[in-house]
N, C-alpha and C positions, 0 to 999 in steps of 0.2 A: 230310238230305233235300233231293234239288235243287229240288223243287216248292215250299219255303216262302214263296217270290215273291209265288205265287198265293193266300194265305191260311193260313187254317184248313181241315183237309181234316173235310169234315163229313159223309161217306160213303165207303165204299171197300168193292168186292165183287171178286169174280174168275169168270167163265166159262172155257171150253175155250179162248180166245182169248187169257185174260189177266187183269190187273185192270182196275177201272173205278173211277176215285177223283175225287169232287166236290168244289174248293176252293171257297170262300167270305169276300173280303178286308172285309165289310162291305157295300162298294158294287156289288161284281162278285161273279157265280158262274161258276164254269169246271169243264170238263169235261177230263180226263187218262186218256189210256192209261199212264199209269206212265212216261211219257217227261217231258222238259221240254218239250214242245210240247202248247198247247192244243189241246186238238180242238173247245171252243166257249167260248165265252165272252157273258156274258148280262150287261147292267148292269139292278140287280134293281128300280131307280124305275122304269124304262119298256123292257121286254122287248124291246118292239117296234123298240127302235132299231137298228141291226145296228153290233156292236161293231170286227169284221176287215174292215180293207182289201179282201180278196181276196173277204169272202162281200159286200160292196159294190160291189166291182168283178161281182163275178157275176149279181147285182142289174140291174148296169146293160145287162144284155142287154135290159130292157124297154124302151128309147130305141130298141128296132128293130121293136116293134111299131105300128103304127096305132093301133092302141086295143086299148089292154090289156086291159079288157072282155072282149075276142075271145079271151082265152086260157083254155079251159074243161078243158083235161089236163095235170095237169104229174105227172113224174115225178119222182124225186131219188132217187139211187141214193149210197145212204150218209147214216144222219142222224145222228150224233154228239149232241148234247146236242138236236137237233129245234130249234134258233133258224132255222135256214134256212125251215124246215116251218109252225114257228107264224107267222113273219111273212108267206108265199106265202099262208098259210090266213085270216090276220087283213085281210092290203090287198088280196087277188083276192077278193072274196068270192063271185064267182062260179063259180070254179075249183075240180073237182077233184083233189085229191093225192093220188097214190100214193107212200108215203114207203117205201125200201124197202132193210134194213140186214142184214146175217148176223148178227148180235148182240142174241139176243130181250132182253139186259140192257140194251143199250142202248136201245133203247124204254121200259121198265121206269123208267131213271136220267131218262131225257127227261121223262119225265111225271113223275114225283116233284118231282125238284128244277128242273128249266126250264119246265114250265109246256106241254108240249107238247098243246094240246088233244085232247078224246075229241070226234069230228065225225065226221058221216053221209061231212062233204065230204074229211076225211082217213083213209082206209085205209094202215094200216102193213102190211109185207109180210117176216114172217122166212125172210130167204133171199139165196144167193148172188145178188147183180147178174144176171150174165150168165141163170143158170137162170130168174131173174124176167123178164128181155125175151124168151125162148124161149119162154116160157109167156103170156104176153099179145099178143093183137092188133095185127098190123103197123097201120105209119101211122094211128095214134092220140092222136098226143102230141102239143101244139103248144109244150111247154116241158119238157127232159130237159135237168137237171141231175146232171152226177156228182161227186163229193165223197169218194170212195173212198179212204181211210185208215187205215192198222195203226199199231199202237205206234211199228214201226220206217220210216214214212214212206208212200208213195204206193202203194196197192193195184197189183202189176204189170200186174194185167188189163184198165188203164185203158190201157195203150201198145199190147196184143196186137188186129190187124190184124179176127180177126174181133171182138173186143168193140166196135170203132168201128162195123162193117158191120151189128152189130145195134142200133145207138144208131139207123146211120142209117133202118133199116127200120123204128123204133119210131116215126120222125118222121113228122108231116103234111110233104109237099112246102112250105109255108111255115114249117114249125116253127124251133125252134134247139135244138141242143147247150150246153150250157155244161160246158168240162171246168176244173177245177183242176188243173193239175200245180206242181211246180216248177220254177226259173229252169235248173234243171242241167238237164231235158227240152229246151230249147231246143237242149243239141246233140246229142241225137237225132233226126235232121233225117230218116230213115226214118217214126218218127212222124207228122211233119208230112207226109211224101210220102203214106201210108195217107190223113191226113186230106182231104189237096187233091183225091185221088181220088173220092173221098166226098161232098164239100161242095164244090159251086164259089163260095161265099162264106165267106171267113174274117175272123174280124177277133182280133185277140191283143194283150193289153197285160200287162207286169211290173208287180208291186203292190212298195209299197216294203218290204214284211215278205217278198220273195223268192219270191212264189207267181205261176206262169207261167198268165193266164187266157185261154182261146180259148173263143169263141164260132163257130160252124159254123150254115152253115147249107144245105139240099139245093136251095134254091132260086138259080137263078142270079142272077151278080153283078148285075145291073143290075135284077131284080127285089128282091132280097133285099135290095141296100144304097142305094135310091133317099134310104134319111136321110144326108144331106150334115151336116156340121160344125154347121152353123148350125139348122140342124132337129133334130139332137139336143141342141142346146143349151136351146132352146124344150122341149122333151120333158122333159128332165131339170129347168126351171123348176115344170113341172105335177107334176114326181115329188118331187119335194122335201118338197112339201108335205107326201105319202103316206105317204114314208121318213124324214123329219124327219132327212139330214142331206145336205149340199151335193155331189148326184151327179156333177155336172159334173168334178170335182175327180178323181172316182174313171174316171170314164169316157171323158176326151178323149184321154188315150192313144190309145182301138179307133179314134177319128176322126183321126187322123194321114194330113195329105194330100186329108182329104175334101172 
C-alpha cells in the first residue's frame, strides 16, 4: 500500500468517481483519492491551522484586501477534506461560503472525519464547478477560490478559456480569483494569455511542495495592487495572529519587485 506514510486508514468508501480513503497517523488526519497525493490534510490538536504550503499560500490572498471584514461572499469550488472551508468559516466570521464539490461523498467524509462545520453561513453545493457559476448570480463573489482535483491530478476545466470567463463574471470588480494549479502549468503560457485578458492584475508564486498559486484580480493594476511589499508585510503581521502561522514566509513571493 503506497498510502502507509500517511497512517492508519480509518475510513475508505468508493462513489462514481472513485474511492475516498481517510488516513489518521495519530497527530494528522488526511484525506486520499486512492493516489499518493493528499487532497487534505488536518493536524487534529488544532484544525484551524492550515497544514499545505499552497492552501497557505492561497490564504495569503487576504494581504490584498483592506480589511477583510469586507469580504462577505466567498466561493471555493472544490472541497476535498473542507479544511479550506472550515478555516474561511471559523476566521471570516462574517462571510458567507458557498463550498461547492461534484462529490456528494466528499461532503459526507468532510464532516465526519474533518470537522467541516453545519452553518447558516456555509452552504455546500453538489455539482460540477462550472454548472454551479452558470446557475448563481453574476458579480457577487468577493473571494472565488478554485481547488479542482481528481485522483489523477488538476481537474482540466480549471485551464479551459470559458471556465476562467465565468470565474471572472462571478467576481465583484474588486474581488480575487485564487487558482491552484501545478508548477508544469506554468508552461502553458496560453493559460496565462486567457488569464491576463481577464484580470489586469496578476500576482503568482511556486510553493515548495510544486503547486503553481495565481491570484487574478478584474480590478486594474494600480487599483487592485496599491499593497506594495512593505504593506503586505504589515498585513501579514495582523494575520498571523488569525492564521497562527508565519504568512509572510508563504506569501512574499506574490510581492517580488513590489
Amino acid at each position: 500500500n503506497t498510502l502507509g506514510h500517511l497512517g492508519r486508514e480509518i475510513h475508505r468508501r468508493y462513489d462514481e468517481f472513485g474511492p475516498l480513503l481517510v488516513f489518521d497517523d495519530g497527530n494528522k488526519r488526511f484525506l486520499s483519492f486512492g493516489t499518493a497525493d493528499e487532497q487534505s490534510c488536518q493536524l487534529k490538536k488544532d484544525p484551524l491551522i492550515l497544514q499545505h504550503d499552497y492552501a497557505r499560500c492561497m490564504f495569503g490572498v487576504l494581504t490584498r484586501y483592506d480589511d477583510i471584514t469586507a469580504i462577505r461572499n466567498i466561493t471555493l469550488l472544490g472541497t476535498g477534506g473542507g479544511t479550506l472551508a472550515t478555516v474561511l468559516h471559523e476566521r471570516l466570521s462574517e462571510a458567507q461560503i458557498a463550498a461547492v464539490d461534484v462529490r456528494a461523498a466528499v461532503f459526507q467524509v468532510a464532516r465526519q472525519y474533518f470537522g467541516l462545520p453545519r452553518s447558516p453561513r456555509l452552504q455546500t453545493f453538489t455539482m460540477d464547478a462550472s454548472h454551479y457559476l452558470a446557475t448563481v448570480t453574476a458579480a457577487q463573489c468577493d473571494l472565488l477560490i478554485t481547488d479542482l482535483y481528481q485522483a489523477e491530478g488538476l481537474d482540466p476545466l480549471v485551464l479551459q478559456p470559458d471556465f476562467l470567463k465565468m470565474c471572472a463574471a462571478h467576481l465583484q470588480q474588486d474581488g480575487w480569483l485564487v487558482l491552484n494549479l501545478w508548477k508544469e502549468h506554468r508552461e502553458q503560457t496560453d493559460c496565462l494569455q486567457h488569464l491576463k485578458a481577464l484580470f489586469p492584475t496578476i500576482a503568482m508564486n511556486t510553493t515548495s511542495d510544486g503547486n503553481w498559486i495565481i491570484w487574478a484580480s478584474r480590478a486594474q493594476q494600480n487599483a487592485a495592487d496599491r499593497t506594495g511589499r512593505d504593506e503586505a508585510k504589515r498585513r501579514c503581521k495582523q494575520l498571523n495572529e488569525l492564521l497562527e502561522f508565519n504568512l509572510w514566509q508563504q506569501v512574499k513571493g506574490f510581492y517580488r519587485g513590489s
